[in-house]
N, C-alpha and C positions, 0 to 999 in steps of 0.2 A: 504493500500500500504506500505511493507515494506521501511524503511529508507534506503539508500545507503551507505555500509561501509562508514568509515571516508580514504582517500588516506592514504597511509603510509608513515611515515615521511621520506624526504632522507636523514634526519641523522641518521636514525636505518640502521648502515652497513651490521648488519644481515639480513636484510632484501633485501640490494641490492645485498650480496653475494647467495640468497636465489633463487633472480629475476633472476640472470644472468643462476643459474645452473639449475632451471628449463627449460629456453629456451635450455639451451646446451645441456639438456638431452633429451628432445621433438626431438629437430632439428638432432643430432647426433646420440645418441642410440636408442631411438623408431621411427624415423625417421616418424612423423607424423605432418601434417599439423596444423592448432591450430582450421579448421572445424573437421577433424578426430579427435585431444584429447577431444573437447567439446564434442562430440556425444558420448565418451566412458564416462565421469563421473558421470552424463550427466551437463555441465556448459556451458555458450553461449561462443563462442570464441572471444568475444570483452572485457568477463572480465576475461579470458585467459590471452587474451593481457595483459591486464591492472595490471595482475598476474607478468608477467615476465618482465614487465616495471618499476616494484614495485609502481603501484599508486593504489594497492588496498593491504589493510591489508591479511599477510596468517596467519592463523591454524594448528595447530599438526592435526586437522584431515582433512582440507584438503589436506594437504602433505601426508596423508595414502592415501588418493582417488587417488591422482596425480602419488605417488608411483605403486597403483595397476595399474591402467589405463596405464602408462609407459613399466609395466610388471618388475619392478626396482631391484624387490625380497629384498625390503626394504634400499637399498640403499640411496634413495633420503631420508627418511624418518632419516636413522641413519647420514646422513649430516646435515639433519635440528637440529640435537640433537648436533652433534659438533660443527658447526660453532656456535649457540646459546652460547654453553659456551666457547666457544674461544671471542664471544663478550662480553659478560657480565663479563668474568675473567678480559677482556683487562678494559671494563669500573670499575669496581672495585678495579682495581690497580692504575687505573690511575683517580683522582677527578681532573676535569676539574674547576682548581680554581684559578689556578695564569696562566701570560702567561707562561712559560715553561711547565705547562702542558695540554696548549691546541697545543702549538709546539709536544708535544709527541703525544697528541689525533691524530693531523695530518697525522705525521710519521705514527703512528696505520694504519690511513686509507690508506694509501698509499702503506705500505706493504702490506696490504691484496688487495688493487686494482691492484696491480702486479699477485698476485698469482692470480686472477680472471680472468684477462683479457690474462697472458701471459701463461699461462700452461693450461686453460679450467678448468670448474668447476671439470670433471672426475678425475684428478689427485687430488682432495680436499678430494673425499671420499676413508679416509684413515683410517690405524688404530687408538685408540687415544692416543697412543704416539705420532706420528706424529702430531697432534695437540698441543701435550706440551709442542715440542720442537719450534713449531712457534711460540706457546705462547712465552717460553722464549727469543728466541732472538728479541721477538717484543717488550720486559720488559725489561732484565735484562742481555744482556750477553755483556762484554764489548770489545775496536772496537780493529780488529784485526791488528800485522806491514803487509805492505807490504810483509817479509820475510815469515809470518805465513802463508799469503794468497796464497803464493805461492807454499807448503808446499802442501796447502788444494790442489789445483789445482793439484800436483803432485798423492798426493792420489786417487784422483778421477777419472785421469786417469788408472791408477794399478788398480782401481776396475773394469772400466770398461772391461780394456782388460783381465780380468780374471775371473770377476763374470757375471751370467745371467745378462742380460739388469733390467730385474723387479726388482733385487736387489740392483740395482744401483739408482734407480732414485728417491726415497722419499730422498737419500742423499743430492743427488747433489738438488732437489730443496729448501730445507734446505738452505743450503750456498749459492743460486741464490737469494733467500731472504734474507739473512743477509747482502752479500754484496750489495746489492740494500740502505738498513735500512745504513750502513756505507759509503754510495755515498753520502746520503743526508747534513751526515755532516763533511765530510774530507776534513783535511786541502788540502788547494790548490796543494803544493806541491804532494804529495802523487795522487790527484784524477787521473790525466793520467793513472799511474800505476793501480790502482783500477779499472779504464775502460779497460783497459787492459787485465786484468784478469776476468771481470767478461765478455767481451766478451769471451775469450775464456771457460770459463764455463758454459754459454750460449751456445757456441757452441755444447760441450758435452752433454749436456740436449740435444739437437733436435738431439744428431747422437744416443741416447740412445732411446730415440725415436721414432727414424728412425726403429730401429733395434726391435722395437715392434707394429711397423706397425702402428703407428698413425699419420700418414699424415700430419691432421689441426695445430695439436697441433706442431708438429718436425719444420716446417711452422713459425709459430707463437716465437717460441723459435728463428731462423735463423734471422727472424727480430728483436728480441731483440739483438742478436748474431753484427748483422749489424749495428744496435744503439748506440750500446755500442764501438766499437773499431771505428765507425766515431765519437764519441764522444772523444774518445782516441787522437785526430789527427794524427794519426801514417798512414801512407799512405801501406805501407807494411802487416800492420796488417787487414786494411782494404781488400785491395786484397787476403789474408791468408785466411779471414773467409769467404770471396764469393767462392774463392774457395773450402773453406769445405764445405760450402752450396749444391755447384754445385754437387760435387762430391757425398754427399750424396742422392743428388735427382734423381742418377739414378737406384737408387734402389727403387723405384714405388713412388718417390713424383712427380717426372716429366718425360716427353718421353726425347730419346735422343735428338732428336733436340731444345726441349724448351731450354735445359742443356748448349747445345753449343752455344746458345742466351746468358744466362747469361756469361757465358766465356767471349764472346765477350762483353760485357757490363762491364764485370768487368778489361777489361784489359784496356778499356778506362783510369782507374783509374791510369795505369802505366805509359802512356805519348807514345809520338810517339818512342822514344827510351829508353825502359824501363833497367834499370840495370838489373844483376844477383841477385835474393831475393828468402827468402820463399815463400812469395806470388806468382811469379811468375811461380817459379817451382812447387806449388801447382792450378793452374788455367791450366798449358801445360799440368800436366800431367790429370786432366778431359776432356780436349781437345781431347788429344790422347782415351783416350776410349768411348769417344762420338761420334766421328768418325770412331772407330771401332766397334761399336754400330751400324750407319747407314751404315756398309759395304765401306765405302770411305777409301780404304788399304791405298791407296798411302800416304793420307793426312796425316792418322793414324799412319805411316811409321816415316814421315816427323816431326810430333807431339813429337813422343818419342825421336830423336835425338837431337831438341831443347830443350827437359827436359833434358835430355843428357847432353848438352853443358851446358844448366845452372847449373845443379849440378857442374861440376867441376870447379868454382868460388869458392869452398872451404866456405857453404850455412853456417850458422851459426843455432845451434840446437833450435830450437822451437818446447819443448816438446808437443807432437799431433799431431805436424803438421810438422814436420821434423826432424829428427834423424837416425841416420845408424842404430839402432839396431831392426827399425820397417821394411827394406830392401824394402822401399818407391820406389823404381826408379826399383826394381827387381818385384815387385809385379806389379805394371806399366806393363811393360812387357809381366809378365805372362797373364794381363787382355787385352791388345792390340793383341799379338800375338796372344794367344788363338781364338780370336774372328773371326781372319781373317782368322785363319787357315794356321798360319806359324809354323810348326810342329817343325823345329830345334828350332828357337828363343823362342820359348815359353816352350822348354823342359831346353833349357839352364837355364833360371830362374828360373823355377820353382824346377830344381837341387841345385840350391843359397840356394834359401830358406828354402826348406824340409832338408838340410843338414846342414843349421844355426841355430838358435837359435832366431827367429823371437818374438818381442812381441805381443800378445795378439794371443788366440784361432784360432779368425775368421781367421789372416792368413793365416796357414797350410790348417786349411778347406778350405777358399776361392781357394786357389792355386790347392789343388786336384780338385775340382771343375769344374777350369779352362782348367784343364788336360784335364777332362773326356768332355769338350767343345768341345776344340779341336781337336780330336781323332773321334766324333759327325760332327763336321764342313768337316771333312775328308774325310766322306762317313762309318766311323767303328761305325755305331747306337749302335749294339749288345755290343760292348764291353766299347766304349763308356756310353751307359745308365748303363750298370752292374758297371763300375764304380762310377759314380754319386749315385748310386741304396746305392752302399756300404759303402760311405761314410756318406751318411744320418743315412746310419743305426747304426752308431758308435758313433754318438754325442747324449747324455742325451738331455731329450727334454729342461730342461732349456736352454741350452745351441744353441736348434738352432732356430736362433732369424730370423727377416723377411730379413735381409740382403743373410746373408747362403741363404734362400729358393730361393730368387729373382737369387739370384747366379745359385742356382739350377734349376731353370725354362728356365734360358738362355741355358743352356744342353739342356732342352725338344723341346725349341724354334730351337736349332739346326738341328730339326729333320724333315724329308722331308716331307710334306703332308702327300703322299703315303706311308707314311712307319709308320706312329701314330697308328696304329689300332694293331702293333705288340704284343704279349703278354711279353713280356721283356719292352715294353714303356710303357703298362698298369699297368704292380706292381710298377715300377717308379711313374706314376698318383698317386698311391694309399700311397706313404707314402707321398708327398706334401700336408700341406696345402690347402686349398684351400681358397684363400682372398680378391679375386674381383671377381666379373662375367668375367672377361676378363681369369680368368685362366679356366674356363670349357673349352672355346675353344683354347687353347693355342696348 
């Protein structure tokens, strides 16, 4: 009778980061129960379990088996190869022999329990650069001012609104670890602001996210997003980032009515008579196209006028999340009228905009978009879809990320039962993605 591995120790961190991303990859990407992956390696699925629990020792070759069996195309396999020396780099630098260096050992584990637990094991297998640089700031990089960090935040927005989503996001998780590694130990003074910002960068991360169609994870960032600026005490900030939450999620993390639950949960946070704020003007205006979302004009109507009114309190700039040059309260707008099929008011805006100087890409696309909704919502399918049809076809494919598409699907959604089978809605079908089940029948 063979002997029974020995458990694996829970202080081998590789080994917990090893547990966590075999279940993520089981459960997420090969999408198979842990009776299906045993029958494929063939291993019983209780020491499967015991696999992804980490209380049984892994192997370089059972990580091939697991890899094959997953269908990984080596993936899992070239992760076991870097996290491995992402740990041993970590434990060779650092000899766990005075206490300041089992306070470092800590910090070690804590960064990398971040990036496990808040981004998914998927975002881990990376290139190995991105490995060096988490090495380094988990070693050696020193803490940044408040001013710097704010700097970084600044950048990160400008990449997003200009760069493909995929090229944005090994950054920003980057300096969503750093500043986590610099929370641990900043002066008192300073932490507010540092939760501050690393909510807002938190938030960034799940709209970059959002915008690559990864749900769990966009999800998972929103709640650290949420952590982080209740942690900030800032009551405003807190209502900012539910409302980016919200906003974001109705681009396929949630239906519209879940969205307009949150709204309402988040305004709780404002009081019975809330002032003029960012926050607030970022929760009405989800409001307003969540309700023109379920067809409720009136309410919808109603929605954009209170964004309205609070804008002109003279809102004070919170870059991401309020600024004139983003044409926030015009885009609004375009995304409320459009939907209802208010043909003047939604051409009004959407003349602001196209004729402005709007930041970031998705913009201008979003608002064509909206047009070709519209025009759709109308009863004008034909000219409508050929719209929509043309605008797809103009955007480089990095460039058109799950938001665009969701944007574009609300066009096809516009389209009468009877009238889907046209050949003008069919070549439409055919440049969409296709990224739930729910879109074959749309």
């Amino acid at each position: 009778m063979n002997r029974p591995p020995v458990p694996a120790s829970p202080d081998d961190f590789a080994a917990e980061m090893m547990a966590y991303a075999l279940r993520w990859w089981r459960e997420s990407i090969a999408r198979m129960s842990l009776r299906q992956a045993g029958m494929r390696i063939p291993l019983s699925h209780s020491y499967l379990s015991k696999l992804e629990r980490n209380r049984r020792p892994l192997t370089a070759d059972l990580v091939s088996q697991l890899d094959r069996a997953y269908r990984a195309e080596g993936k899992i396999a070239e992760f076991y190869r870097l996290i491995t020396k992402f740990d041993h780099a970590s434990r060779c630098t650092l000899a766990v022999s005075s206490p300041q260096a089992e306070e470092d050992e800590t910090e070690r584990r804590r960064l990398l329990q971040l990036a496990a637990t808040g981004m998914g094991a998927g975002a881990f297998i990376a290139p190995d650069e991105s490995v060096r640089r988490l090495v380094d700031i988990a070693l050696n990089t020193a803490p940044r001012s408040v001013e710097d960090w704010e700097l970084v935040r600044d950048d990160h927005l400008h990449a997003i609104r200009t760069r493909p989503a995929a090229d944005v996001r090994d950054d920003l998780l980057v300096d969503l670890l750093r500043i986590h590694r610099e929370l641990l130990h900043v002066d008192e003074g300073e932490r507010t602001e540092l939760y501050r910002i690393a909510a807002m960068l938190a938030a960034f991360h799940a709209s970059v996210l959002t915008r690559l169609g990864e749900r769990g994870a966009a999800l998972r960032w929103y709640e650290t997003a949420r952590a982080a600026a209740d942690s900030s005490g800032d009551r405003d900030l807190r209502l900012t980032i539910r409302g980016h939450e919200a906003g974001h999620s109705l681009y396929g993390l949630r239906s519209p009515e879940a969205v307009l639950r949150l709204t309402q949960d988040a305004l709780r946070l404002a009081g019975s008579s809330p002032r003029p704020s960012v926050g607030l003007a970022s929760v009405t205006r989800v409001q307003a196209h969540a309700l023109a979302l379920m067809n409720r004009r009136a309410e919808a109507r109603k929605a954009v006028q209170r964004l309205t009114d609070i804008a002109e309190a003279n809102l004070p700039v919170m870059p991401g999340f309020w600024e004139p040059s983003d044409y926030r309260i015009h885009f609004t707008e375009s995304q409320v009228y459009s939907a209802i099929g208010d043909e003047a008011a939604a051409a009004k805006a959407q003349d602001l905009i196209l004729k402005g100087h709007p930041d970031g890409y998705h913009v201008r696309i979003n608002t064509r978009l909206h047009a070709a909704q519209c025009t759709v919502v109308n009863g004008g399918v034909d000219e409508g879809i050929r719209q929509a049809t043309a605008v797809l076809a103009e955007i480089p494919k990095p460039y058109c990320n799950f938001m665009i598409t969701e944007t574009a699907r609300r066009v096809l959604r516009a389209v009468p039962v009877h009238q889907r089978n046209q050949s003008v809605v069919a070549d439409f079908r055919a440049v969409l993605p296709v990224t739930a089940a729910k879109d074959i029948d749309v």
